[in-house]
N, C-alpha and C positions, 0 to 999 in steps of 0.2 A: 649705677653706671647707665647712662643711654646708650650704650652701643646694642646689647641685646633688643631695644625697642629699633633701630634702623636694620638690623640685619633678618628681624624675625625671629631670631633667636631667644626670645623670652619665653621659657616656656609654661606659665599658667596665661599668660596673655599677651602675643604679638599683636604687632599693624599689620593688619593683611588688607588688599583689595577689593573692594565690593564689586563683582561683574556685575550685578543689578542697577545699581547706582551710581556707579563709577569713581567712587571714592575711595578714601583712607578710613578705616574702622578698626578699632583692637577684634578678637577674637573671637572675644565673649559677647560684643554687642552685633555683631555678623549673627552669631546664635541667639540671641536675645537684646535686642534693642533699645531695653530699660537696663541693661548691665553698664556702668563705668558711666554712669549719669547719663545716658541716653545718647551715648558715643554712636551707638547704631541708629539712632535716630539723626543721624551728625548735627547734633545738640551741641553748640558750645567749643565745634572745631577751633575757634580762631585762639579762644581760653585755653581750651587741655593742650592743643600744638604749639601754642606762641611759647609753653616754657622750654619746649625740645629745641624750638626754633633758636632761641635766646642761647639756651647754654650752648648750641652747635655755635652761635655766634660767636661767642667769648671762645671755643677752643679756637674756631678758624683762624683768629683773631691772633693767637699766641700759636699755633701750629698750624696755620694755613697749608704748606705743600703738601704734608702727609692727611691731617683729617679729610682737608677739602678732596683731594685727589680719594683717598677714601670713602667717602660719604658723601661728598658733596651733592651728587645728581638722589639721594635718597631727602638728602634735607628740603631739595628745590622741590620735590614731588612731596613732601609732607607740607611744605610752603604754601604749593601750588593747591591740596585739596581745600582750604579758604581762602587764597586771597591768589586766583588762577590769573596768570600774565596775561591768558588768551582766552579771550572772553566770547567769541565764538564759539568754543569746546567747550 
């Protein structure tokens, strides 16, 4: 299930927030950098996310009011850590 991966609720390895770098990171690579192929080094964001991104797609898709209204602003901010709307920030 991807739902534990957008709520943080996975527990050997959530997406949490990088304050240093201001990104999307699992748990393990926040602690170690070469963990989950070099997630902490954010190695290969646009690879490891595009599949969360895809399958959030395909639910939206067939349940839009509930996923999207659920998840939607967690999907747009796993989106946004490679391919950011706002190129300023």
């Amino acid at each position: 299930s991807m739902i534990p991966w957008l709520t943080g609720s996975k527990p050997d390895n959530s997406l949490v927030y990088d304050t240093v770098w201001g990104g999307i990171v699992t748990s393990a690579g926040l602690t170690n950098p070469t963990s989950d192929f070099g997630n902490g080094w954010y190695n290969d964001h646009h690879f490891q996310y595009g599949y969360l991104i895809y399958a959030a797609a395909v639910l939206i898709k067939y349940d839009y009011k509930n996923f999207n209204s659920e998840y939607g602003d967690k999907i747009r901010q796993i989106a946004a850590d490679y391919a950011n709307p706002h190129p300023a920030s």
